[in-house]
LUMLOGU-144122 format. One line per field, with one value per residue (C-alpha): z negated, x negated, y; residue number from 1; residue in three letters. Coordinates in steps of 0.2 Angstrom, whole numbers, plus 5000, padded with zeros to 4 digits. Each point is the difference from the previous one (the first is absolute). Layout:
z = [Z|...]
x = [X|...]
y = [Y|...]
mivo = [NUM|...]
lumfi = [ALA|...]
This chain:
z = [5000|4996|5016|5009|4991|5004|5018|5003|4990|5013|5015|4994|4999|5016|5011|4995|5014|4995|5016|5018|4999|5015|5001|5015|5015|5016|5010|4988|4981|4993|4989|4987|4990|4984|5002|4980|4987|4984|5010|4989|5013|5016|5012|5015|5008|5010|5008|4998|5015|5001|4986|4986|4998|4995|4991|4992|4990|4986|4994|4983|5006|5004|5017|4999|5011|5005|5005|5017|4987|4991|4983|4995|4995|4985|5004|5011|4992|5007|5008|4996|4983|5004|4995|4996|4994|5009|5019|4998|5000|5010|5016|5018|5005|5019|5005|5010|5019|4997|4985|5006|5001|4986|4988|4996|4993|4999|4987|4996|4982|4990|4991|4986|5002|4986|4996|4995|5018|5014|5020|5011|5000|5014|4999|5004|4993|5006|4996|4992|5008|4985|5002|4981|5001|5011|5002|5001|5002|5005|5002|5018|4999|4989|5000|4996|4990|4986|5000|4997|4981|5003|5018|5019|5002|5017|5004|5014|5009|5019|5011|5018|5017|4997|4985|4992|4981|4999|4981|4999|4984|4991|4996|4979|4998|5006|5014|5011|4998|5015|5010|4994|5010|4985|4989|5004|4992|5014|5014|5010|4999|5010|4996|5006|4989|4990|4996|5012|5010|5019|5011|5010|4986|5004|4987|4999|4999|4997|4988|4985|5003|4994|5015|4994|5007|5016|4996|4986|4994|4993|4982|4993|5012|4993|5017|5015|5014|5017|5012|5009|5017|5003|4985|4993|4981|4993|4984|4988|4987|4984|5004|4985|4997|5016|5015|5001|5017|5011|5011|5015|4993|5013|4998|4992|4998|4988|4994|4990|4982|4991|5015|5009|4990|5003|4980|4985|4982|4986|4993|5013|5006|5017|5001|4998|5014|5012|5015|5009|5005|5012|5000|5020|5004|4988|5004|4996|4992|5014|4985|4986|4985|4994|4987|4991|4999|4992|5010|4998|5011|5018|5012|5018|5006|5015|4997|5011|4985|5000|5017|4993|4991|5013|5000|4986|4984|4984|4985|4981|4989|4984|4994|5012|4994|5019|5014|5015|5018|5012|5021|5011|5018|5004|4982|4996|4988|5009|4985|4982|4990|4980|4996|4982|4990|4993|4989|4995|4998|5002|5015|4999|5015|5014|5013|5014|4993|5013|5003|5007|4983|4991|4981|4989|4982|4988|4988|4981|4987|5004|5018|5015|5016|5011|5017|5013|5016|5012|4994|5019]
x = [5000|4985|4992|5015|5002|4983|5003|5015|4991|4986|5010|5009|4983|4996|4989|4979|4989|4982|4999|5007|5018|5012|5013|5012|5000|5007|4984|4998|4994|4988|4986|4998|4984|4995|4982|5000|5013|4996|5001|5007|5013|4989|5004|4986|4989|4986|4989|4980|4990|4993|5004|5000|5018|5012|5002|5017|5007|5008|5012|4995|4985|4988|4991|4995|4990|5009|4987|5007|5002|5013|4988|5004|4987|4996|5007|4990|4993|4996|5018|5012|5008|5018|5017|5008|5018|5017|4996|4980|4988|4984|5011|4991|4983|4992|4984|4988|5002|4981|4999|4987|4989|5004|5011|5012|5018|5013|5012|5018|5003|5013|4990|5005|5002|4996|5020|5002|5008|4990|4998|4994|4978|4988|4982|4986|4986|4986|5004|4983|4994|5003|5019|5000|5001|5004|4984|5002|5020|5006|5018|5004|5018|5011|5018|5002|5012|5002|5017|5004|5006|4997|5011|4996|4981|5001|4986|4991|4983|4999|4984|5003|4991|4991|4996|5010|5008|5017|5010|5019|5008|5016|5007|4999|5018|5001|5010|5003|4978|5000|5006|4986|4985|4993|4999|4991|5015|5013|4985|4989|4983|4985|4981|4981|4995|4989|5016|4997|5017|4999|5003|5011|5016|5014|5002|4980|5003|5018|5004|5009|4997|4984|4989|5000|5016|5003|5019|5014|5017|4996|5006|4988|4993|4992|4995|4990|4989|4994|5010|4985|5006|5006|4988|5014|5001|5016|5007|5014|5008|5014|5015|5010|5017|4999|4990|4981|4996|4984|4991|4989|4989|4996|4989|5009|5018|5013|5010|5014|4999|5013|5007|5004|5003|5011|4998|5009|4993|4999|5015|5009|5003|4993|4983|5003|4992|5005|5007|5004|4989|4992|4991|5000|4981|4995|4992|5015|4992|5000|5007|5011|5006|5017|4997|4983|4987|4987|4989|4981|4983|5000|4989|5002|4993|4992|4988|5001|5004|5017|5006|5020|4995|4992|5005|5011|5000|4998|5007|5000|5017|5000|5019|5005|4983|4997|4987|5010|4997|5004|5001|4997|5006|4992|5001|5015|5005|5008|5000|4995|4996|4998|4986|4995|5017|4999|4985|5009|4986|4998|4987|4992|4985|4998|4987|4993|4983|4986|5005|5016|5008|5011|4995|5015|4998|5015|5002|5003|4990|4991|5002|4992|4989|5010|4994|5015|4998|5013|4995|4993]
y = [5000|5011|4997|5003|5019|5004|4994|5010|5016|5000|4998|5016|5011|5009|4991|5002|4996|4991|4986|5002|5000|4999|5012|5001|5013|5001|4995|4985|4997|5012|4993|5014|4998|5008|5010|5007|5003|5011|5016|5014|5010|4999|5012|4997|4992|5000|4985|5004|4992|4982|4992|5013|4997|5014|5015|5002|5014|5000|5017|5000|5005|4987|4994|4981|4988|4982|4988|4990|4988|5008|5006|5019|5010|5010|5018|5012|5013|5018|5002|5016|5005|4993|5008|4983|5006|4994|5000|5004|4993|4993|4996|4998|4992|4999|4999|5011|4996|5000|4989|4990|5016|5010|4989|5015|4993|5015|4999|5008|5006|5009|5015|5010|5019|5013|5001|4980|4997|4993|4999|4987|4998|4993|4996|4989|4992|4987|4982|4993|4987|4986|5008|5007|5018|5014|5011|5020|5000|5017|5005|5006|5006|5006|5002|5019|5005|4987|4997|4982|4995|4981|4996|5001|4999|4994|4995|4990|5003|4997|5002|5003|4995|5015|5000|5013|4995|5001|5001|4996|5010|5001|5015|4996|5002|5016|5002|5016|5000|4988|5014|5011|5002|5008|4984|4983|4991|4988|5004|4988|5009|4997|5002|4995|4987|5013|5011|5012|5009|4996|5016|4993|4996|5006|5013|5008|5020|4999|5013|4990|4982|4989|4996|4979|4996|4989|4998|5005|4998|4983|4992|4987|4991|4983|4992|5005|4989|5005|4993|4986|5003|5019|5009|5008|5004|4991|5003|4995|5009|4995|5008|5005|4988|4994|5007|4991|5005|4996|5015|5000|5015|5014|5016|5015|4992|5001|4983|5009|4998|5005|5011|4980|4985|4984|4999|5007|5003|4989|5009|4995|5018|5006|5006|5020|5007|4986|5006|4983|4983|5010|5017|5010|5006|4982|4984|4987|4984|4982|4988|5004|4990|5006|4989|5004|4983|5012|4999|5000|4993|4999|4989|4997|4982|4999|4984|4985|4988|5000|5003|5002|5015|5010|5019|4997|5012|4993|5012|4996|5003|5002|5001|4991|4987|4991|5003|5009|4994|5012|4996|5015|5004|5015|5013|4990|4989|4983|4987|4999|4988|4996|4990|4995|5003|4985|5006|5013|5013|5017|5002|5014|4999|4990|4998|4990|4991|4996|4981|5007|4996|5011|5005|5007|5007|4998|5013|4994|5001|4982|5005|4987|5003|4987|4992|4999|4993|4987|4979|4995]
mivo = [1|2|3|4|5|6|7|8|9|10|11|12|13|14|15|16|17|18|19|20|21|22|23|24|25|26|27|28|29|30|31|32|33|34|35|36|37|38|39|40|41|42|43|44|45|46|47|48|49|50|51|52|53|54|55|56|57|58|59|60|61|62|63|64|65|66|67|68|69|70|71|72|73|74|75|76|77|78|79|80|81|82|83|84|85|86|87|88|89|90|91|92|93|94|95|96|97|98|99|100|101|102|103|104|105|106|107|108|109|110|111|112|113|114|115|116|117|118|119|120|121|122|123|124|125|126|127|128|129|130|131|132|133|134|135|136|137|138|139|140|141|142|143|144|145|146|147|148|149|150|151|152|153|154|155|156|157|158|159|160|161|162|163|164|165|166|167|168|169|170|171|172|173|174|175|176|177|178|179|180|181|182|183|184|185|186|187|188|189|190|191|192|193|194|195|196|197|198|199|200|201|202|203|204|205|206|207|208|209|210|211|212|213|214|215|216|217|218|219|220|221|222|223|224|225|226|227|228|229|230|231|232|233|234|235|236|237|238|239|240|241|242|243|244|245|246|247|248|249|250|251|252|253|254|255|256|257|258|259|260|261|262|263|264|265|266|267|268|269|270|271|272|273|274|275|276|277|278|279|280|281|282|283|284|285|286|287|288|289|290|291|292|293|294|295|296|297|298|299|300|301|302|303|304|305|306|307|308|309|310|311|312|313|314|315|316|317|318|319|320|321|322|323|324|325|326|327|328|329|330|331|332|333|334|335|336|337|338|339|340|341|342|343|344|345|346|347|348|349|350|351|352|353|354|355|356|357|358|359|360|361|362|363|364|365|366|367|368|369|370|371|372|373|374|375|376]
lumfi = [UNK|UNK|UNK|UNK|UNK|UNK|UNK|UNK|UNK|UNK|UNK|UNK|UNK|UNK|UNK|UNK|UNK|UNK|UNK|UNK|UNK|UNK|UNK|UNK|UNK|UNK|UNK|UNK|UNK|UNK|UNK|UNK|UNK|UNK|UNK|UNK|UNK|UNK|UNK|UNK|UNK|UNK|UNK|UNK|UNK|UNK|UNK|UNK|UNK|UNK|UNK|UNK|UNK|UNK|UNK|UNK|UNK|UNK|UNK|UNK|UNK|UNK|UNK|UNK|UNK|UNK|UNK|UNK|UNK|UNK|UNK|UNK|UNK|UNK|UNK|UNK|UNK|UNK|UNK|UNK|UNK|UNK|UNK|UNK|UNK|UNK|UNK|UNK|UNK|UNK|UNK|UNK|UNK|UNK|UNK|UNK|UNK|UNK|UNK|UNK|UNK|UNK|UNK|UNK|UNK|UNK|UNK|UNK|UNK|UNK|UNK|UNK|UNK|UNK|UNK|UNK|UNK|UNK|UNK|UNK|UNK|UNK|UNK|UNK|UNK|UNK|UNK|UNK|UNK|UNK|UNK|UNK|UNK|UNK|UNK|UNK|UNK|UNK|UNK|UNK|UNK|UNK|UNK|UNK|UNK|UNK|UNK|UNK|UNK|UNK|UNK|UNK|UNK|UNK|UNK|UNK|UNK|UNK|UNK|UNK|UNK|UNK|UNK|UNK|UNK|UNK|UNK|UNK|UNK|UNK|UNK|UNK|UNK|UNK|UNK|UNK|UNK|UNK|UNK|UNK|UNK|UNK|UNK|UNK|UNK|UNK|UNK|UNK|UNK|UNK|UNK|UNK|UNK|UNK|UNK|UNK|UNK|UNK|UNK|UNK|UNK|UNK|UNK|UNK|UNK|UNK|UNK|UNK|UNK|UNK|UNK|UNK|UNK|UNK|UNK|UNK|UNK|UNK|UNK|UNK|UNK|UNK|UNK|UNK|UNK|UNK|UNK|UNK|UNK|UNK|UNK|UNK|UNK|UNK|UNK|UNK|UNK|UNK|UNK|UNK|UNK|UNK|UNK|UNK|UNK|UNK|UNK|UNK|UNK|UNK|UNK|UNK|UNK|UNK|UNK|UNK|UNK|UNK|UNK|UNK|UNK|UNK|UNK|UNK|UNK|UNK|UNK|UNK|UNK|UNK|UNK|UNK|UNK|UNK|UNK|UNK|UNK|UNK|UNK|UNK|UNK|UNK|UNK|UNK|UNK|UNK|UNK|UNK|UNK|UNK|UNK|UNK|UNK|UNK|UNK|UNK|UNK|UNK|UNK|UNK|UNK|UNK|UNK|UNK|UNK|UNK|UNK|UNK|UNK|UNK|UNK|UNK|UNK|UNK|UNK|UNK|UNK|UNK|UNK|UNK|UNK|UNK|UNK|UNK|UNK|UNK|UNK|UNK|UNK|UNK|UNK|UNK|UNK|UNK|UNK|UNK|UNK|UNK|UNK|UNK|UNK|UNK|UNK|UNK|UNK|UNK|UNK|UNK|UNK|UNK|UNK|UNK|UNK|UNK|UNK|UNK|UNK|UNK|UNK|UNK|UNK|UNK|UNK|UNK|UNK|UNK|UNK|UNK|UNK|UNK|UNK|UNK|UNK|UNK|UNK|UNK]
C-alpha cells in the first residue's frame, strides 16, 4: 500500500529530466536530455568554442561554467554588481564574434541607480583562460534614466553581420517613455562593441532624442535573434493581458507601445493611452498572441541535423511553460506548435547549440540546461 502511495505521489510531480526522455511532436518523438540541474533561475546562455562548454547566467547574479559533461562551476568572479530584485538581475550572455581572439563575453545586468530604482546595464570583460574570472569588466551602456522599480528590464544582446551590438530593453513599467526619444527605456539601441554611438543611427543630431536608438515604441522585449538568412534583427516583446507580439526590427521605426496594443491591463481596464491594435505611421507586429504565452528566448535553426525544423522559429514560454514552434511562409506565421508542456516548466531561453541541437533553460530555482533534438 505504501509503495503504491509513493507511486502515485511521484507520477503527480511535474516531470524532471536527468536521462534522454521522449516526448511527442509532430515530426516524431523528441529525445530531451538533461545537460545540468542546480541552476538557480537561469536566464541565458551562451556555448564557448571547442569543447569549453557553456556559459549560463543565472539572475541572482552569478555567471557559471557547465563542463560538456554537465559539472557547473564555481561562480565567475569579476562580473558586474547586479540589482537582483523582482525582474533584475544578471539576465543575457553572448560571446564576442571574436571570441577566439579576444575572449570578451558581454553581459546584461540590472544596476541600481542613486534613488533605489534601477535601469537595464551592459558590459564586457575578458574570459580568463582557465574560465574563472572576468578580467577588466567595464560597463558599456547604460539605460539612462533609471526608471525601473524591479519590472521590464528587457533585455537581449544581438551582434550583427557587421558587427554592430544591438540591446533590446523594456520600458521598466513606465509606459508613455517608449514613445520618448529622450529615454533609453522600450528602445532597441545600437552600439560598436566598445560603446561607441555609430553616426549613421537614426536619431544622431536630433534635437531631443538619445543618439543609441535603432528603433522605439517597444514594451519589454525578452527575445531577439538575427534572422540566419535575411540579417534582420527580430525581436519579441510581453504584451500586457494579452498582446505578445514578434517584430522584424527596422532602422528608425516605431512599433506602437502603448499608442497600439492587442492587449489590455492587468486590471482588466484598457491600456490608457491605447488608441486601437494598430498605430497609422507604426510598424504593426508579423505574429500576435491574443492570448499571452510570456514569452522569452528566441533562436532560429538553420543546421542540417534536423531537416523538419529548418527555418522554423523556436520561442520559450513561460506562463504558458512549453517550447513554441513556429512555421513561416514568408514574415508570416503558418503553423505553431507546443513542444515540451508536458514538463511543465517555465522556459526562459532557448538556442540552437553547434551540433544542430537545441539547448533550453528552465527557469526555477533548481532550473535545467536541457538537450532537445528529434530521436533519428
Amino acid at each position: 500500500m505504501l509503495r503504491q502511495i509513493l507511486l502515485t505521489t511521484l507520477l503527480s510531480l511535474p516531470l524532471a529530466v536527468h536521462a534522454a526522455t521522449s516526448y511527442p511532436s509532430e515530426a516524431g518523438p523528441l529525445s530531451v536530455t538533461a545537460v545540468a540541474d542546480g541552476l538557480h533561475h537561469p536566464w541565458a546562455l551562451a556555448f564557448l568554442p571547442g569543447k569549453q562548454g557553456f556559459l549560463v547566467t543565472e539572475r541572482p547574479g552569478t555567471l557559471r561554467v557547465i563542463s560538456p559533461e554537465g559539472k557547473l562551476s564555481a561562480p565567475v568572479t569579476g562580473g558586474p554588481a547586479v540589482w537582483a530584485q523582482n525582474q533584475g538581475g544578471l539576465l543575457d550572455v553572448v560571446l564576442s564574434p571574436q571570441f577566439k581572439e579576444d575572449r570578451l563575453v558581454y553581459l546584461s545586468f540590472a544596476e541600481a541607480g542613486p534613488d533605489g530604482k534601477a535601469g537595464t546595464a551592459v558590459g564586457r570583460g575578458r574570459l580568463s583562460d582557465d574560465l574563472t574570472r572576468l578580467e577588466n569588466f567595464q560597463v558599456i551602456f547604460r539605460q539612462q534614466p533609471k526608471l525601473s522599480e524591479g519590472a521590464h528590464f528587457g533585455s537581449r544582446l544581438v551582434f550583427d553581420r557587421d558587427g554592430y551590438l544591438f540591446i533590446a530593453l523594456g520600458e521598466n513599467n513606465q509606459r508613455p517613455t517608449a514613445q520618448d526619444l529622450s529615454k533609453l527605456q522600450g528602445k532597441v539601441v545600437r552600439i560598436f562593441p566598445d560603446g561607441r554611438i555609430p553616426d549613421d543611427n537614426p536619431f544622431v543630431g536630433q534635437k531631443g532624442a538619445r543618439p543609441e536608438i535603432w528603433s522605439y515604441g517597444h514594451r519589454n522585449q525578452q527575445g531577439a535573434a538575427l534572422n540566419p538568412w535575411t540579417g534582420t534583427l527580430w525581436t519579441h516583446e510581453h504584451g500586457p493581458r494579452g498582446g505578445d507580439e514578434i517584430n522584424v526590427i527596422e532602422r528608425g521605426q516605431n512599433y506602437g507601445w502603448p499608442l497600439a496594443t492587442h492587449g489590455i491591463n492587468y486590471s482588466l481596464l484598457p491600456i490608457p493611452e491605447a488608441q486601437g491594435k494598430t498605430l497609422k505611421g507604426a510598424k504593426d507586429p508579423i505574429h500576435v498572441w491574443e492570448k499571452s504565452p510570456a514569452i522569452s528566448g528566441m533562436a532560429f535553426y538553420d543546421a542540417d541535423r534536423f531537416k523538419a525544423w529548418q527555418h522554423d522559429l523556436f520561442i520559450g514560454a513561460l506562463a504558458d511553460q512549453a517550447l513554441i514552434r513556429l512555421e513561416f511562409e514568408g514574415d508570416k506565421v503558418s503553423h505553431e506548435e507546443r513542444l515540451l508542456g508536458d514538463l511543465k516548466a517555465r522556459i526562459r531561453d532557448v538556442r540552437q547549440g553547434p551540433d544542430g541541437f537545441l539547448y533550453v533553460l528552465t527557469d526555477a530555482e533548481d532550473g535545467q540546461l536541457l538537450k532537445v533534438g528529434l530521436q533519428q
